[in-house]
N, C-alpha and C positions, 0 to 999 in steps of 0.2 A: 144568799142561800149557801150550805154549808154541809158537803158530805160529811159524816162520820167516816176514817178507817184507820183499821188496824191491820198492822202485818205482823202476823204470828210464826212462832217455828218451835219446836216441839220442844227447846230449850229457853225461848225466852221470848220477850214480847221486845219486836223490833220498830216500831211505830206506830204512835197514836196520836194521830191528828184532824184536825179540820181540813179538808182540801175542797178544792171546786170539781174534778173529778180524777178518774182512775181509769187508765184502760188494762184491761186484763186481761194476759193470754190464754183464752179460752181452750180448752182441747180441740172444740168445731171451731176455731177463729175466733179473732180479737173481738171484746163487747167493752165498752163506753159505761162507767157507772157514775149519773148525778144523783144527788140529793132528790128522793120523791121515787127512786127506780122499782120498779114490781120485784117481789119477791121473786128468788131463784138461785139455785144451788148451780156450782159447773167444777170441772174438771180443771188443772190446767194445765198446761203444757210441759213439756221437761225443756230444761234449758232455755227459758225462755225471759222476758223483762216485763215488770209492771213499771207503765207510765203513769205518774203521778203529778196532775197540772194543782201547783197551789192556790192559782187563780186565772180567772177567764183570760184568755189570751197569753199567759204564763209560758214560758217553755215547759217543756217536762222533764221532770227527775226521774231518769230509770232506776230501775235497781235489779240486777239479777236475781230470779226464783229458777228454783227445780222443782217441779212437780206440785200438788196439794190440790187442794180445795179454796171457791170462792164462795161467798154467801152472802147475799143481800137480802137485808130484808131491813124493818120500817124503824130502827136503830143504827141503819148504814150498811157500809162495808168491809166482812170480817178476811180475809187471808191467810190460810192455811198452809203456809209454804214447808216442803220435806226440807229446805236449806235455803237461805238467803246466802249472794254475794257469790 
């Protein structure tokens, strides 16, 4: 099983991939995104990393975000970051 996600930024589309999951700096705290996740929109953090596992037991790839929006829903994992890196 195969999340969709993309990491967006108002200038350009910075990844889109298959991974096995994503954690993401939620505004209220970190939330865990697999493939199959219920719909739900969230905040995210300023200054904060999304962890990106390629596959089960994977390490994870952070990537610095500032701020945006998350969105899940039944096509994946979309990311709204104000600025990557």
């Amino acid at each position: 099983m195969a999340l969709k996600f993309e990491l967006v930024t108002p200038e350009r589309l910075v990844r889109s991939e298959d991974v096995h999951m994503v954690v993401v700096p939620g505004s209220e705290g970190d939330f865990g995104v697999l493939e199959g996740h219920s719909p739900m929109m969230s905040t995210i953090r300023s200054d904060a990393a999304v962890e990106i596992y390629a596959s089960e037991g994977a390490a994870p790839e952070r990537i610095a975000i500032a701020g945006g929006f998350a969105e899940v829903n039944d096509k994946g994992l979309t990311i709204l970051a104000e600025s990557v890196g």
